[in-house]
C-alpha positions in Angstrom: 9.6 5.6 13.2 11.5 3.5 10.4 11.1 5.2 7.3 9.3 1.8 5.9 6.7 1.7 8.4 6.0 5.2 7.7 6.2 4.5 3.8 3.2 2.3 4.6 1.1 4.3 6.2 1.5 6.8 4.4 0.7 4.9 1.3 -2.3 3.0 2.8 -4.0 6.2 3.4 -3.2 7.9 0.3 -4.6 4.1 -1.6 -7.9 4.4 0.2 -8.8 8.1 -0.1 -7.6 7.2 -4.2 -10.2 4.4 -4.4 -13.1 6.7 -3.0 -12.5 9.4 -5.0 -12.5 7.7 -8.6 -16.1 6.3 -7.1 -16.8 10.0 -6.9 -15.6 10.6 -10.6 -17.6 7.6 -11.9 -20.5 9.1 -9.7 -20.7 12.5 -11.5 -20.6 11.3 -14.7 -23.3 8.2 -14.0 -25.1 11.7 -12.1 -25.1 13.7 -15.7 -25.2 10.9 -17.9 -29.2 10.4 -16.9 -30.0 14.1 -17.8 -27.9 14.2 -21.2 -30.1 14.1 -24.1 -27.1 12.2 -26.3 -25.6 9.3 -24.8 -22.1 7.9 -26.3 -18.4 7.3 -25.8 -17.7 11.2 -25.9 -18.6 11.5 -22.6 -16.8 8.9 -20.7 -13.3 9.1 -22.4 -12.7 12.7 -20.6 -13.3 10.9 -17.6 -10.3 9.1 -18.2 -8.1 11.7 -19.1 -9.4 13.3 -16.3 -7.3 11.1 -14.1 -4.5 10.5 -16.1 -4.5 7.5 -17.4 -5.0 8.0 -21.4 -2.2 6.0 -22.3 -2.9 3.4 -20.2 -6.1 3.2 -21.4 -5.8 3.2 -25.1 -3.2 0.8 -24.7 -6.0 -2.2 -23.1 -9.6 -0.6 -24.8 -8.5 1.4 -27.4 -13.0 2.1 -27.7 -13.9 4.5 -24.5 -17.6 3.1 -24.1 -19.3 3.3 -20.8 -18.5 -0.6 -20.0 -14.7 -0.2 -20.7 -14.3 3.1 -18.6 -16.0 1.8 -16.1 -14.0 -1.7 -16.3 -10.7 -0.1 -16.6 -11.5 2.9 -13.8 -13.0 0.5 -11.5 -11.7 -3.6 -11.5 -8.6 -3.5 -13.9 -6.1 -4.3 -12.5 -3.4 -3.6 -15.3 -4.8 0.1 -14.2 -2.7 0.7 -11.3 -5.7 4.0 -10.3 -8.2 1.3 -10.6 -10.4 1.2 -7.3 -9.4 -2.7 -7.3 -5.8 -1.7 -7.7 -5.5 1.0 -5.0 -7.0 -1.2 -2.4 -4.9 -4.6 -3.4 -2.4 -1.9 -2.6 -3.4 -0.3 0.5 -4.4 -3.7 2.1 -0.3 -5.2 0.9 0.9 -2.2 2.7 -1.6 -2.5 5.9 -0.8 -6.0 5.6 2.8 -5.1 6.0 2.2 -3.2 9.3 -0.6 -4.7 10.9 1.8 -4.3 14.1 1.4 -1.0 14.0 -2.3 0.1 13.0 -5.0 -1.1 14.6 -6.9 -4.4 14.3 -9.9 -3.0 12.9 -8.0 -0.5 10.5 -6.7 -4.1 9.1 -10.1 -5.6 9.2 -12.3 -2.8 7.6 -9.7 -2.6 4.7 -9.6 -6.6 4.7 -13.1 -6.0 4.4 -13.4 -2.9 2.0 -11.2 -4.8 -0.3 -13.2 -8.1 -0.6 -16.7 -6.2 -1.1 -15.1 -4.8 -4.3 -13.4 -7.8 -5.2 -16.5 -9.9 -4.9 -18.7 -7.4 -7.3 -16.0 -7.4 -9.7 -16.0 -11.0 -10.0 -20.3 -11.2 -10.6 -21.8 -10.6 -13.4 -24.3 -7.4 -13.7 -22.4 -4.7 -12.7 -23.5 -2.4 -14.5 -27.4 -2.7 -13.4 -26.7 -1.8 -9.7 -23.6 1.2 -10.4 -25.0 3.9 -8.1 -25.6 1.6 -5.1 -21.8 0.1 -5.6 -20.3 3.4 -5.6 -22.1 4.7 -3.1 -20.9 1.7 -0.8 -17.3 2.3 -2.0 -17.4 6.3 -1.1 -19.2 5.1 2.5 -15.9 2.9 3.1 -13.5 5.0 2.2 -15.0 7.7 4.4 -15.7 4.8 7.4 -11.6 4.4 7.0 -11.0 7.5 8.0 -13.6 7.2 11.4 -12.2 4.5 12.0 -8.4 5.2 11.6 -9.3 8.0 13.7 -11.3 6.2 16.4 -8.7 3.6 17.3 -4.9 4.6 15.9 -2.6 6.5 19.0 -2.7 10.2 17.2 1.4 10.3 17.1 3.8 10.2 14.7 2.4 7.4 12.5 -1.1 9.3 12.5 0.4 12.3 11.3 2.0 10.3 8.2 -1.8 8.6 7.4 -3.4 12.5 8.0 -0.6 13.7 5.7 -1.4 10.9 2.9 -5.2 11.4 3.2 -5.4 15.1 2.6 -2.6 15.4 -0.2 -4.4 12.5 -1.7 -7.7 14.4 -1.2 -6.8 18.0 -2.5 -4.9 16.8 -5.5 -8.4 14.4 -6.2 -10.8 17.5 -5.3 -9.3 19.6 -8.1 -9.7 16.8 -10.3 -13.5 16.7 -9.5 -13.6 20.5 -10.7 -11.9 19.5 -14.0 -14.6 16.9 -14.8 -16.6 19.8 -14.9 -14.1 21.7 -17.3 -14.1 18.2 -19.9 -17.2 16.5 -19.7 -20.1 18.9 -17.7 -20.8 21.6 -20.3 -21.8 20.0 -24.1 -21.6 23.9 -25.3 -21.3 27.3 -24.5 -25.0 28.1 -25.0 -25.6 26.0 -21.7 -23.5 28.4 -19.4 -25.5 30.0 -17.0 -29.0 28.2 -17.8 -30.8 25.6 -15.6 -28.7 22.5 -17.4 -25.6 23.6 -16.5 -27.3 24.8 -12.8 -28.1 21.2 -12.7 -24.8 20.2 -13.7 -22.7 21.9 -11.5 -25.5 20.4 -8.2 -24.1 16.6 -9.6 -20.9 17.8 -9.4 -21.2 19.0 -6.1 -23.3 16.3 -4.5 -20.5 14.1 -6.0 -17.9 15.9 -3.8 -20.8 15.8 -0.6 -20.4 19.6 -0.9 -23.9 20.4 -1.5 -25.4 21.1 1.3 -22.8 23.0 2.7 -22.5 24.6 -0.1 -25.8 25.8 -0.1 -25.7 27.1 3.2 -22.9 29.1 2.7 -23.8 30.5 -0.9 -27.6 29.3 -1.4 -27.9 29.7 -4.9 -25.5 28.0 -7.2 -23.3 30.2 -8.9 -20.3 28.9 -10.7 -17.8 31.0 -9.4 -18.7 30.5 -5.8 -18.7 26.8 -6.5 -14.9 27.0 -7.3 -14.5 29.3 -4.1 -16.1 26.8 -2.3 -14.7 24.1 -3.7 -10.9 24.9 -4.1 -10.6 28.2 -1.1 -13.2 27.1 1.5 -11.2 27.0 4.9 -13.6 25.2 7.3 -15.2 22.4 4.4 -13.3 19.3 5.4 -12.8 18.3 1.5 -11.9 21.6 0.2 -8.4 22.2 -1.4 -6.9 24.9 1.0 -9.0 22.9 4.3 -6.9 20.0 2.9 -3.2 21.7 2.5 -3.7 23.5 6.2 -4.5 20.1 7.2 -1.7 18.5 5.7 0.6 21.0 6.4 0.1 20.7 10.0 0.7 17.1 10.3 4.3 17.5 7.8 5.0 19.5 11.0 3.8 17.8 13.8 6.1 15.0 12.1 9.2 17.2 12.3 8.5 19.1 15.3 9.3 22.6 13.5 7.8 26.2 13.5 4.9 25.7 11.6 5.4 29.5 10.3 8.9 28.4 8.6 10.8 25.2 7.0 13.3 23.0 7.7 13.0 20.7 4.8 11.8 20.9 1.0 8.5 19.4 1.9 7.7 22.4 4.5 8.8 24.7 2.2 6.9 23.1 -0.9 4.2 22.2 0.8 4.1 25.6 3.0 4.5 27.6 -0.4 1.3 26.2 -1.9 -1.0 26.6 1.1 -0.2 30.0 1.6 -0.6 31.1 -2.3 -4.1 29.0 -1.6 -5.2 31.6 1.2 -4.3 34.3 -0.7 -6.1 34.0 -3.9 -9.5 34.1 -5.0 -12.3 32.5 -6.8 -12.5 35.5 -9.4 -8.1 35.4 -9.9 -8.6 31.3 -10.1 -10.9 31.8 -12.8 -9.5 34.5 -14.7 -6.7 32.7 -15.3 -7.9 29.5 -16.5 -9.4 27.3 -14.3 -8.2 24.2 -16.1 -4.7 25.7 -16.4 -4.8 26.6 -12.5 -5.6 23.0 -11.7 -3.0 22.3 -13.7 -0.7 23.9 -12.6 -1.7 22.9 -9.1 -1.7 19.0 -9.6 2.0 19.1 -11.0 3.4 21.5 -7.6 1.1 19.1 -5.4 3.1 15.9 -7.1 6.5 17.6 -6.8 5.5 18.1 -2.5 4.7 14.5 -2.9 8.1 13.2 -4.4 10.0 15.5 -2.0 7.8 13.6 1.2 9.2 10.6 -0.3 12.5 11.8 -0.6 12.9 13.2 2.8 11.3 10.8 5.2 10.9 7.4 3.1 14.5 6.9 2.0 14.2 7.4 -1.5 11.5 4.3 -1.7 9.6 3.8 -4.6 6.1 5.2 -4.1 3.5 4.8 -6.1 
């Protein structure tokens, strides 16, 4: 496959698993925000730093009030993690390919990406949020059925699998450090029924809960974060999303999947296997900000060394 073709795949998938997973941010905050007794710009700028675009964001707003995160998170497009941006993005590089994907991989994200162009354009966004993001989670997630349903599970496959779940772990850690900025207002909250209720938004916002609850029942923070970052079966769980990932880095290459042959196997195989071996109780003991941490910056250097290796030193986003 020629490394550009493969470039854009890749990058679609990882563009439209990006766009659904800042509606899940914006979700959990929206989520809390109704049960927090004192409203105010303290709790949306987190959200922001949250996904890394402080900078950015100062730069345009300077104020972090509900309308401007929301604006700058969600339609900006001088934010290039906007969920406008990522899917002018996905649907440039689907656009590129259409030979190669499916027609109605090009139609639903033809259509994915007007739907949120559209509401951006209106006026009273902000009276209908939950209902908007909930329509923009429901697309992303239809994108994956879809790509699924209709795309010849080869080589180009693999490359949107691989996209979709390095996109997905690196944004399911993030969901866990909204909890760490924005979910608990002080310490006397740990362990009563606010932050119980807190940590239900936050996993309803990563459509963990019922699973969750079958697995655990009772909502316990430390089993959250097992659940969360170790689980092996949940499809949106960190280590789920690495095996998953690491599986189609080597159906791509063909190799040993108990070895390497390239920086990304190793990188990639590295991470998953420190992932199985940990626990819930090491995660937290350490820091669970600081793991995440840690995490997101190995998880971006598997991701420069995919681009390296197979996309011929393109610039990815």
């Amino acid at each position: 496959m020629l490394s550009r073709v493969a470039d854009s795949i890749y990058w679609t998938s990882r563009y439209i698993e990006r766009a659904e997973a800042v509606a899940r941010f914006i979700a959990v905050n929206l989520n809390i925000s109704m049960d927090l007794s004192t409203a105010g710009n303290q709790q949306w700028m987190p959200l922001v730093t949250t996904t890394g675009d402080d900078d950015k964001f100062s730069e345009i707003y300077g104020e972090a009030s509900k309308r401007n995160v929301i604006e700058f998170l969600t339609f900006d497009r001088n934010n290039p993690n906007s969920i406008l941006s990522c899917l002018i993005n996905a649907r440039e590089n689907a656009r590129s390919i259409r030979e190669r994907i499916s027609a109605e991989m090009w139609e639903h994200i033809n259509r994915f990406y007007l739907m949120v162009k559209d509401v951006g354009d209106a006026e009273g966004i902000l009276d209908d949020l939950p209902d908007f993001y909930e329509a923009v989670r429901n697309s992303g997630q239809q994108f994956s059925g879809v790509t699924d349903a209709t795309m010849t599970h080869g080589e180009g496959w693999h490359f949107c699998q691989l996209g979709r779940f390095l996109e997905r772990a690196d944004k399911m850690s993030r969901i866990l450090d909204v909890k760490y900025y924005i979910l608990l207002p002080s310490p006397q909250h740990v362990g009563s029924a606010f932050d119980d209720l807190q940590w239900g938004a936050l996993l309803r916002s990563a459509s963990a809960y019922e699973m969750y609850r079958q697995r655990f029942g009772r909502i316990v923070p430390q089993n959250v974060v097992d659940f969360i970052m170790l689980d092996k079966e949940f499809p949106r769980a960190v280590l789920h999303c690495l095996t998953r990932a690491n599986e189609s880095l080597h159906a791509i290459t063909g190799s040993d999947i108990e070895g390497f042959t390239n920086l990304p196997e190793q990188r990639l195989g590295q991470l998953r296997a420190e992932f199985a071996f940990t626990s819930a109780t090491d995660i937290i003991s350490r820091g669970l900000h600081e793991f995440i941490d840690d995490f997101q910056k190995r998880l971006n250097l598997v991701g420069e060394s995919i681009g390296t290796t197979f996309f011929s030193l393109q610039a990815a986003a």
